[in-house]
C-alpha positions in Angstrom: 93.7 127.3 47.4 94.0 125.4 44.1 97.6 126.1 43.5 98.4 124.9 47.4 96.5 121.8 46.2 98.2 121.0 43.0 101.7 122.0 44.6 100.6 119.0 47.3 99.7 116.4 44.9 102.9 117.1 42.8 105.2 116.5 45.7 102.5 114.1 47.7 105.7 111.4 47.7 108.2 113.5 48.4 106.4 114.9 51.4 105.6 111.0 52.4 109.3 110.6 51.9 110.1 113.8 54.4 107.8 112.9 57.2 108.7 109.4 57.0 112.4 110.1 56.7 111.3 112.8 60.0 110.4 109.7 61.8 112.7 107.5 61.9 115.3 110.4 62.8 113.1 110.3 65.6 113.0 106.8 66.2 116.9 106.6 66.1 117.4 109.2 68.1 114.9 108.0 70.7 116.3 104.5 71.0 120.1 105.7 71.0 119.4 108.2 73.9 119.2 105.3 76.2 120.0 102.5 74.0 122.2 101.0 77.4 118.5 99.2 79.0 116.3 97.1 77.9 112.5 97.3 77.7 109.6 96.6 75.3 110.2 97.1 71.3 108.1 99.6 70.9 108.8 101.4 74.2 112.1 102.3 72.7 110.8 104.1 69.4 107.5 105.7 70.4 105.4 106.7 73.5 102.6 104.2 71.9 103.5 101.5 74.8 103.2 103.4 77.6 100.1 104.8 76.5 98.7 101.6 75.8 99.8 100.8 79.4 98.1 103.2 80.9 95.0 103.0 79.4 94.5 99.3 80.2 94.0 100.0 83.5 96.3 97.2 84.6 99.8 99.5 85.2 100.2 97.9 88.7 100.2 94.2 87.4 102.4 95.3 83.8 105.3 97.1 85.6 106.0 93.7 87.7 106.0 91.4 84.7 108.4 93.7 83.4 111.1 93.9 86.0 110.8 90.2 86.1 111.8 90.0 82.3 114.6 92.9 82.2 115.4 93.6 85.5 115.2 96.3 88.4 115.3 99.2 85.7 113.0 98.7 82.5 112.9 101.4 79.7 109.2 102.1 79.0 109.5 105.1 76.9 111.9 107.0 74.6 113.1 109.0 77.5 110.9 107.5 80.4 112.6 104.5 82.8 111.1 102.6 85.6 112.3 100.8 88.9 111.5 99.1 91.7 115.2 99.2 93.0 114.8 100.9 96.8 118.1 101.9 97.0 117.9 103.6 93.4 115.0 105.2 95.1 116.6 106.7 97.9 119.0 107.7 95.5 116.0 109.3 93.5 114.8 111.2 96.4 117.5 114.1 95.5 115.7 114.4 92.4 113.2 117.0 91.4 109.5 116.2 90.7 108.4 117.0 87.2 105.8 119.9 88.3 109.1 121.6 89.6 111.9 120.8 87.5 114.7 123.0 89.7 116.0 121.0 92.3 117.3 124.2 94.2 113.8 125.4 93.9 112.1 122.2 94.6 114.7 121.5 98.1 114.2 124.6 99.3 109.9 124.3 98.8 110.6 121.0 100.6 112.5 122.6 103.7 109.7 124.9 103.9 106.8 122.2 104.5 108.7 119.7 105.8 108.0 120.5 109.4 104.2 121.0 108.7 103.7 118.2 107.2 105.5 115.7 109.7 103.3 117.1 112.5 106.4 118.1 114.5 105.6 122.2 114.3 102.0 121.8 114.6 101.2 121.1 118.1 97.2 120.7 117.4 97.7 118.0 114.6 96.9 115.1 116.6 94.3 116.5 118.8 92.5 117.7 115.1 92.9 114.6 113.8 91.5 112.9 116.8 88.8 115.4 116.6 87.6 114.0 112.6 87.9 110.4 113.8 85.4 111.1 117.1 83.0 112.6 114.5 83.3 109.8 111.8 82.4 107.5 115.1 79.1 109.8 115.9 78.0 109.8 112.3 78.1 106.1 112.5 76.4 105.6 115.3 73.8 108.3 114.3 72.8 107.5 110.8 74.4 103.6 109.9 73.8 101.2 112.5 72.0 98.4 112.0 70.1 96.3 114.4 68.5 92.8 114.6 65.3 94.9 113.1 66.6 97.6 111.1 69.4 96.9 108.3 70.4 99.8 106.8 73.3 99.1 104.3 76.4 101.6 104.5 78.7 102.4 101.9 82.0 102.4 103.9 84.5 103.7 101.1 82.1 107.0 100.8 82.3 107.1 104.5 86.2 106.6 104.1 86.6 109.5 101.8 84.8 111.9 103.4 87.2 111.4 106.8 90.0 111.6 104.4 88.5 115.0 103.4 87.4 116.5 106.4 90.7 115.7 108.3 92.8 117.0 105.4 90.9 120.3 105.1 91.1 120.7 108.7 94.6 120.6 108.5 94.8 123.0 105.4 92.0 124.8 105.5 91.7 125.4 109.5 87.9 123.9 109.4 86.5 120.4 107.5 84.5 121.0 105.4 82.0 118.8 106.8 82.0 115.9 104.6 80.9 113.5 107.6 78.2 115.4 109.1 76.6 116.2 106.1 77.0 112.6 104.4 77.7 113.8 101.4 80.3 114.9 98.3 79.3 119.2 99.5 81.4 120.9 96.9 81.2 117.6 93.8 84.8 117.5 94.7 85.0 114.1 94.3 82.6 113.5 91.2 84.8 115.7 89.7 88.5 114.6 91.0 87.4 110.8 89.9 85.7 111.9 86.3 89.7 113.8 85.9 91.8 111.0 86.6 91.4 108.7 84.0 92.9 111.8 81.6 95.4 112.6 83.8 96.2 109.2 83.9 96.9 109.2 80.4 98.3 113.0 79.7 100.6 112.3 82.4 102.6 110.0 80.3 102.9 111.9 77.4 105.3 115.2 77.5 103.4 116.7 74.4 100.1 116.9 76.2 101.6 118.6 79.0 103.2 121.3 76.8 99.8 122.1 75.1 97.7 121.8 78.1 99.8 124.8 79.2 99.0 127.0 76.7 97.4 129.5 78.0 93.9 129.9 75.9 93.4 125.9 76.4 94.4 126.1 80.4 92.3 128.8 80.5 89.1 126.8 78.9 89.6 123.6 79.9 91.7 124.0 83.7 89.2 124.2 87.1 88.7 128.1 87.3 87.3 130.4 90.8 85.0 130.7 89.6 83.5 127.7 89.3 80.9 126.5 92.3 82.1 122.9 92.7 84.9 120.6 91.9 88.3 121.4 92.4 88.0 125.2 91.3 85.5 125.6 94.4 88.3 124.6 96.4 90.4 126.9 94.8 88.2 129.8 96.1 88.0 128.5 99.9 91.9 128.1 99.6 92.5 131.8 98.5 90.4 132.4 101.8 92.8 131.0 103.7 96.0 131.5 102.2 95.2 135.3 102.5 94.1 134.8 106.3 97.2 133.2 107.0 99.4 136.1 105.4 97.4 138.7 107.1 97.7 136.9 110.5 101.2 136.5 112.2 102.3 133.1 111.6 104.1 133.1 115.1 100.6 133.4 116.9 99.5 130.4 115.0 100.1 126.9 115.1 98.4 125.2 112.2 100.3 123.7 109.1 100.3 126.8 106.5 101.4 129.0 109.6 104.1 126.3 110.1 104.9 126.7 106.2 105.5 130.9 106.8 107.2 130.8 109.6 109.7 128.3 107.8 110.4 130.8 104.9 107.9 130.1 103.0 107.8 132.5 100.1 104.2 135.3 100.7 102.6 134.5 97.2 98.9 134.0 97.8 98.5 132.0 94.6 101.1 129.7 95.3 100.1 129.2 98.7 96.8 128.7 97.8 97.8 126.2 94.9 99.6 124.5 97.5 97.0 124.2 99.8 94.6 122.6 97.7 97.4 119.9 96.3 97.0 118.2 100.1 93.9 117.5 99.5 93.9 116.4 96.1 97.7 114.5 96.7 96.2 112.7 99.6 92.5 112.6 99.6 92.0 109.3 97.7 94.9 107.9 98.5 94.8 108.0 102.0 91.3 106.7 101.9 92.4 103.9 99.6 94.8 102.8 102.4 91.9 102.8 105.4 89.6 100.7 103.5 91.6 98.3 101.8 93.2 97.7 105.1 89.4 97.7 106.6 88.4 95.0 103.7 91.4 92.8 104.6 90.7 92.8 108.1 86.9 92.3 107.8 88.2 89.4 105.7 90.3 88.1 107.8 88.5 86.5 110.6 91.9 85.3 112.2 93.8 88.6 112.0 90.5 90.7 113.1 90.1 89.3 116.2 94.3 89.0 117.4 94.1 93.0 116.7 90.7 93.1 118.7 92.1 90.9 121.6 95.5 93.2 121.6 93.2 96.4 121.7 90.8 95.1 124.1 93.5 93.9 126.8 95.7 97.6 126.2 91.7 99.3 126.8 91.0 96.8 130.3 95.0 97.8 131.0 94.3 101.6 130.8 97.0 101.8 128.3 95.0 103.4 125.7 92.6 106.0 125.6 89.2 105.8 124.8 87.5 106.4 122.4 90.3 107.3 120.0 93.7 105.9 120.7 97.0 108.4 120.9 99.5 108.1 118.5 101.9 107.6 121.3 100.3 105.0 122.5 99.5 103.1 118.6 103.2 103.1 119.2 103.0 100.5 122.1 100.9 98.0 120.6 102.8 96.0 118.1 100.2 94.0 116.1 98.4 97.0 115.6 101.3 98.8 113.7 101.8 95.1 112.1 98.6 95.8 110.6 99.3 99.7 109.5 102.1 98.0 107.8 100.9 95.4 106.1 97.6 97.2 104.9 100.5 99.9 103.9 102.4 97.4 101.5 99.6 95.2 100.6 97.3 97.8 98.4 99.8 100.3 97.9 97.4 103.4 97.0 99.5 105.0 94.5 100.6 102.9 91.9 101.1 105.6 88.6 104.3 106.5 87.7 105.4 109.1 90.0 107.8 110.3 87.7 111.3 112.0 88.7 113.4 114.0 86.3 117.4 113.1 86.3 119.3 116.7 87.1 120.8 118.1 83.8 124.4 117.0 84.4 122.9 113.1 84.4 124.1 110.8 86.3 125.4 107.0 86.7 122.4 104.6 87.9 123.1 100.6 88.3 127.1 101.5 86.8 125.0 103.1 83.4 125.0 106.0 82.4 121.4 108.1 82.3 121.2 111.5 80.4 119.8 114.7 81.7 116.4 114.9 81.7 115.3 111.2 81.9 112.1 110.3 83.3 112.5 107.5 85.7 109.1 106.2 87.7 108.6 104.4 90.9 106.7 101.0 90.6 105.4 100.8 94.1 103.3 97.7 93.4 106.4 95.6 92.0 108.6 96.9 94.6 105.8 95.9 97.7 105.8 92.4 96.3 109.5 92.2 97.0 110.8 89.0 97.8 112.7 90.7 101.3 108.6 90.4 102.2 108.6 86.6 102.2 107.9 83.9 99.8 104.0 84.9 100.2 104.1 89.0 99.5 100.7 88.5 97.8 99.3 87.7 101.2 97.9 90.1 104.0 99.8 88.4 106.9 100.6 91.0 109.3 102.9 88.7 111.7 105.3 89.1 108.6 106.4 92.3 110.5 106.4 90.7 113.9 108.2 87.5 112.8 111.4 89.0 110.4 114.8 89.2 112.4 116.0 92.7 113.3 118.0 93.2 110.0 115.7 92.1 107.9 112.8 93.9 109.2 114.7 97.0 108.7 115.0 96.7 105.4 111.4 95.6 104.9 110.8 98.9 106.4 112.8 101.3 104.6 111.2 99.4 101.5 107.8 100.7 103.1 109.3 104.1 104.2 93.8 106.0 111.4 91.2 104.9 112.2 91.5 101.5 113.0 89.6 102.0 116.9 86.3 101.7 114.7 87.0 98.1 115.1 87.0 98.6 118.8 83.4 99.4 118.9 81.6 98.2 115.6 80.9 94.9 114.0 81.2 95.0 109.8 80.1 92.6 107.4 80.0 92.7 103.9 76.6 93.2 102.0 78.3 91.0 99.2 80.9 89.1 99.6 81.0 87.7 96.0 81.8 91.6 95.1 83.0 93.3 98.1 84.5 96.7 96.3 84.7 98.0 93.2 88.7 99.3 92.4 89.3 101.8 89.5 93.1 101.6 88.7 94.2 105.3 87.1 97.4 107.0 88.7 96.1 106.4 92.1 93.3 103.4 93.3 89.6 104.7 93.4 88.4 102.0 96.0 84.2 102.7 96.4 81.2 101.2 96.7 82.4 98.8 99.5 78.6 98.2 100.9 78.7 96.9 104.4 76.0 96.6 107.6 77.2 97.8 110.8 76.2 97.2 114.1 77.3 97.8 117.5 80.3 95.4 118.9 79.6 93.1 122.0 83.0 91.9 123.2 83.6 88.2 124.1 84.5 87.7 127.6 
């Protein structure tokens, strides 16, 4: 060991020399690569920015400050871009995601589950969906009214998260997993989803953590495993149960989303079934919850807009234009201010607001009349792009008439930029248990929105 350590404090500057020389070969070659757009100094040389970014917690409100100072398309990273541009995001859509870098491969998963997904070959989808919502309605009324002599104080988000569940696992799993009716987190699933975002957060930006998260010995220490009895690796387990249930059964006798998936060509690899399976519920879990009660906090907020939606709903329910008590999506369709709403509490609180990173083909391509390498990372910045001024000289407002208001061609394009459960206001009252601090938000890749503590009670309408 002693020679090693003489040899090293002989050559200790040349070594410093080497590595530094190293470096800035890096550093060059970094900013050269897409030396064509601008971005932050140190974006350009290192992944020490984006890092920095992400760990700040305040992504959403850095990318827009950004694309004010260099544009629609920043550089963040030495190979990483972001935009807000929505055509350069349709253009994006032909793209691969990162987790499947072969576009062939990637299309043809796509083609697979489109159908699924989109509710068209899955006949039940509605009706199960319908199903979660009545329960989430009984379980209210059943354990978190209040009355003039009983307040009990309700943590709506919770609630929220668990309808997210239940209705997604119905849809995957063939059963919820009974979230609602149990009032409570069954499998830690979500203790342990929102303990793992803030890292993925973070490893997601870096390429190098990726690569060494894949190696095998630390995947296989550190990754959820089947054999765990909660968290994500519990979900692993129930999704190998039905992903061999639904390749033992004949998908033509069945009409539920994985059946759809088989009957479309889906490839019969349990593990990848399984795998894909649980990435519904994790993909959509918080961030569809994240859309319900933001939306729910802006209406309860807004006095004015609560009670047009409530008039609208009220006078479709005297009409017998709606069904009671959940309303079809056919007829959500036929009541305007109520998709007004869907659409504003859509843009307003977009749910996801990480990078959601594309990969440019090999053969690179020409975006905004530059040329972009092979390889390049570009992200989406969904906040920037839902404050767009096509919204209005007030985007930072929830005004639903925005919708209602916009001429034909305009509101087109406000909603290809944009590309539930909202009867619970039909028969409940909410009101914030604190208004000073009506819900806590946790900004990682997607928005954690909880402890939104509200008392309900039962609705008496105005005549």
């Amino acid at each position: 060991m002693l020679p090693f350590t003489n040899l090293c404090s002989e050559h200790a500057s040349s070594i410093v020399l080497a590595a530094t020389l190293l470096y800035l070969a890096y550093s060059v070659r970094s900013w050269y690569r897409l030396r064509q757009f601008d971005g932050p100094w140190l974006a350009r040389h290192s992944y020490l920015w984006l890092l920095r970014a992400v760990s700040n917690d305040k992504l959403h409100l850095t990318f827009p400050e950004l694309h004010k100072k260099y544009g629609s398309i920043v550089r963040i990273g030495p190979n990483d871009l972001v935009t807000n541009d929505a055509d350069l995001l349709r253009h994006m859509s032909v793209y691969s995601v990162i987790s499947d870098i072969n576009t062939k491969s990637h299309d043809r998963f796509k083609s697979y589950m489109a159908l699924g997904y989109s509710g068209k070959d899955v006949p039940s989808l509605e009706a199960d969906i319908s199903a979660v919502i009545e329960t989430f309605m009984k379980v209210i009324k059943r354990d978190h009214l209040s009355t003039d002599s009983d307040t009990k104080i309700t943590d709506f988000s919770r609630l929220c998260t668990y309808f997210t569940i239940d209705s997604i696992s119905k849809l995957g799993f063939g059963e919820p997993m009974g979230y609602l009716e149990h009032n409570a987190d069954r499998y830690g699933y979500i203790e342990a989803v929102h303990k793992a975002l803030p890292i993925i957060s973070i490893v997601s930006v870096l390429p190098l953590a990726t690569t060494i998260l894949n190696i095998p010995f630390i995947k296989n220490t550190f990754a959820p495993s089947r054999k765990d009895t909660t968290g994500i690796g519990r979900l692993l387990t129930l999704a190998d149960r039905t992903a061999e249930r639904a390749l033992a059964d004949d998908p033509n006798k069945r009409h539920d989303m994985v059946s759809s998936w088989l009957r479309r060509g889906y490839p019969r690899d349990a593990r990848r079934l399984s795998a894909d399976i649980v990435l519904q519920l994790v993909a959509g879990g918080d961030s569809t919850a994240t859309v319900i009660k933001t939306t729910a906090l802006y209406l309860i907020s807004n006095y004015r807009v609560l009670q047009k939606l409530r008039r609208e709903l009220d006078e479709a329910e005297e009409a017998g234009r709606i069904s009671t008590p959940v309303v079809t999506n056919k007829e959500s369709l036929q009541l305007p201010y109520l998709q007004a709403v869907v659409k504003e509490g859509l843009r307003i609180f977009v749910p996801g607001h990480g990078l959601l990173i594309k990969q440019v083909p090999p053969g690179g391509d020409t975006i905004g009349g530059k040329w972009v390498p092979g390889g390049t990372r570009i992200a989406h910045s969904q906040w920037s792009q839902q404050r767009d001024p096509i919204y209005g000289s007030d985007p930072d407002r929830f005004y639903p008439e925005r919708w209602l208001e916009a001429d034909s061609p305009r509101r087109a394009l406000m909603e290809k930029q944009l590309d539930t459960a909202f009867g619970l206001f039909r028969r409940y009252d909410f009101e914030l248990s604190d208004p000073v601090k009506p819900m806590v938000v946790l900004p990682h890749s997607v928005f954690i929105a909880k402890d939104m503590h509200v008392r309900i009670t039962e609705r008496e309408k105005q005549n």
